[in-house]
FILUMGU-178195 format. One record per residue (C-alpha): residue number from 0; residue in three letters; x, y, z. Coordinates in Angstrom, 1 decimal. Example, Ala and Ser with C-alpha at 12.3 -4.5 7.8 and 13.67 -1.06 7.14 Angstrom:
BEGIN
R   pos   code        X        Y        Z
R     0    Ala     12.3     -4.5      7.8
R     1    Ser     13.7     -1.1      7.1
END
This chain:
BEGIN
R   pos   code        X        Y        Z
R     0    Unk      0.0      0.0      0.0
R     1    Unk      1.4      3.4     -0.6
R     2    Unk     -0.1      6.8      0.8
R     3    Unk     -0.1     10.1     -1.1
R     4    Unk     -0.7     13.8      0.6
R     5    Unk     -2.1     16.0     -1.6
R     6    Unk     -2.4     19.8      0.1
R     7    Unk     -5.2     22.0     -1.0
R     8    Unk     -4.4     25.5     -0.1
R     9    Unk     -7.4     27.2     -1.0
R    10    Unk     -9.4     25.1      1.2
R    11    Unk     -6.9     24.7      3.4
R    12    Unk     -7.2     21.4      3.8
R    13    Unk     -4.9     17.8      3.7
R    14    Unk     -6.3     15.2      1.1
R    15    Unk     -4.9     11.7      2.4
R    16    Unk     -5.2      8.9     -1.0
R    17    Unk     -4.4      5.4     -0.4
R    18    Unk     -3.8      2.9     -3.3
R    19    Unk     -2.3     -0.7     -4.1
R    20    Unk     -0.5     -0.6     -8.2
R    21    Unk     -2.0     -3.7    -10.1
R    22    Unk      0.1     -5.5    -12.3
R    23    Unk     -0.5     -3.6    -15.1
R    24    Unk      0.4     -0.3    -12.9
R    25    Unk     -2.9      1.1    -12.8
R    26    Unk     -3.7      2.5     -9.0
R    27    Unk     -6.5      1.0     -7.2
R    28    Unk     -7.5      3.7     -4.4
R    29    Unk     -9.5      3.3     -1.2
R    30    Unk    -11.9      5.7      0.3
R    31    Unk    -15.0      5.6      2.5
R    32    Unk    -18.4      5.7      1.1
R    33    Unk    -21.7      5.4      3.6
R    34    Unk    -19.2      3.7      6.2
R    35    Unk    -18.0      1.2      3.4
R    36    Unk    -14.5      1.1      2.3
R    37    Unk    -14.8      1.0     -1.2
R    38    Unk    -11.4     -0.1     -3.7
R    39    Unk    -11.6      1.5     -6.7
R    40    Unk     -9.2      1.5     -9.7
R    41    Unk     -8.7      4.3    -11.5
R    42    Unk     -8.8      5.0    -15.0
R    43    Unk     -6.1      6.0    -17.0
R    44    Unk     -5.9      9.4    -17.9
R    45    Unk     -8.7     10.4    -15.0
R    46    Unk     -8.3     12.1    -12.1
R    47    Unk    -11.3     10.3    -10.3
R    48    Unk     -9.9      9.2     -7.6
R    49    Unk    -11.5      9.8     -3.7
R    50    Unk     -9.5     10.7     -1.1
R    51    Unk     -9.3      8.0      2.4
R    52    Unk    -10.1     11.1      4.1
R    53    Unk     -9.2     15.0      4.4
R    54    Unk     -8.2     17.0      7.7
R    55    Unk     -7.9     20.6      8.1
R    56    Unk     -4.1     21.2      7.2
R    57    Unk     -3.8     23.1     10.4
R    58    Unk     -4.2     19.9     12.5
R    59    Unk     -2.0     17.3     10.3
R    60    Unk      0.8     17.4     12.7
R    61    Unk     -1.1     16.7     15.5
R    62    Unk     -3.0     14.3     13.9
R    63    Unk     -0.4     12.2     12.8
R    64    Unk      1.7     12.1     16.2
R    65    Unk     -1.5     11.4     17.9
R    66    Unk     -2.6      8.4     15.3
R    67    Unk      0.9      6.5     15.7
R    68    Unk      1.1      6.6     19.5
R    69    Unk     -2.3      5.2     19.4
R    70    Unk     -1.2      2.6     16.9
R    71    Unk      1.9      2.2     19.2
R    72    Unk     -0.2      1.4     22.0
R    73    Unk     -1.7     -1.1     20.2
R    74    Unk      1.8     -3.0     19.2
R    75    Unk      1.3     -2.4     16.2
R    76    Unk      4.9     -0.8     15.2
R    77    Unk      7.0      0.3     12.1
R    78    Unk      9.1     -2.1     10.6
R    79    Unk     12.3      0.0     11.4
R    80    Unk     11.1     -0.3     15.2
R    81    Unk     11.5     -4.2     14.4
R    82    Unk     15.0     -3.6     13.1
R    83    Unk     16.1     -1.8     15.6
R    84    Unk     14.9     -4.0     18.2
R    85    Unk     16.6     -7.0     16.5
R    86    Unk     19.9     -5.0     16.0
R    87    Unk     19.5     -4.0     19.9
R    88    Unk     19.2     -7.7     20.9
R    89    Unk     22.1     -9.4     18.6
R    90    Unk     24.5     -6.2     19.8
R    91    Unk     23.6     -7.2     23.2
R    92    Unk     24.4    -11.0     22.8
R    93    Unk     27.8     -9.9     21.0
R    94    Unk     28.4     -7.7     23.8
R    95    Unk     28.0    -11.0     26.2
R    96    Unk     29.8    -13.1     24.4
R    97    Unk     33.1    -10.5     24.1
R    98    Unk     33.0    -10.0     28.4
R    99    Unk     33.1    -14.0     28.9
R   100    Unk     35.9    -13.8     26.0
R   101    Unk     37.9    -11.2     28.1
R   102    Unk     37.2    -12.9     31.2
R   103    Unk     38.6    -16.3     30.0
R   104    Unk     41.1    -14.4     28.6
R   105    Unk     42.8    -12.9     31.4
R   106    Unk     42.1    -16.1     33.4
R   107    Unk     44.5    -17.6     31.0
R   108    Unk     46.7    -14.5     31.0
R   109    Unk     47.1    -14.4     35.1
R   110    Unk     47.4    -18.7     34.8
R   111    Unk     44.1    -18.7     37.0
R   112    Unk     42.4    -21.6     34.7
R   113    Unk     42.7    -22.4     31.1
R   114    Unk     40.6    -21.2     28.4
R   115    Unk     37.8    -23.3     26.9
END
């Protein structure tokens, strides 16, 4: 799915599209219609297609920081907070394995036990 922001100054308003490319690169968008989310694909050479929904430009900041932290409380998390996470855990395990390396290694140096 990809998301497109479309400003409209003289309304003053943020027009948010949503759309999935077929295989023959035509853009299929959603929007909401009578509290139905309809998929529609768009026609080339029109410029049919409904926005997902609009929000007063003035509050699309807010908005925004507002909608992830409540899709944060959810679990519901970027991908990159996956990565992170996963690069976080390996670092740590590397990190454990070098201090028992160390150790054993200046247990050998001081001739306190040998290394295994």
């Amino acid at each position: 799915m990809e998301v497109y922001i479309q400003n409209d100054f003289p309304g003053y308003y943020t027009k948010v599209y949503a759309f999935d490319r077929t295989a023959d690169s035509r853009r299929q968008f959603y929007y909401m219609e009578g509290g139905n989310l309809i998929k529609e694909t768009q026609v080339e050479g029109e410029d049919s297609a409904k926005p997902l929904f609009i929000i007063p430009t003035n509050m699309v900041n807010e908005f925004m920081l507002a909608f992830v932290d409540a899709l944060n409380k959810q679990g519901i998390k970027p991908e990159e907070d996956s990565v992170i996470k996963g690069k976080l855990i390996a670092t740590e395990k590397h990190l454990g394995d070098m201090q028992s390396i160390s150790h054993q290694l200046i247990d050998f140096i001081t001739n306190k036990k040998e290394v295994t």
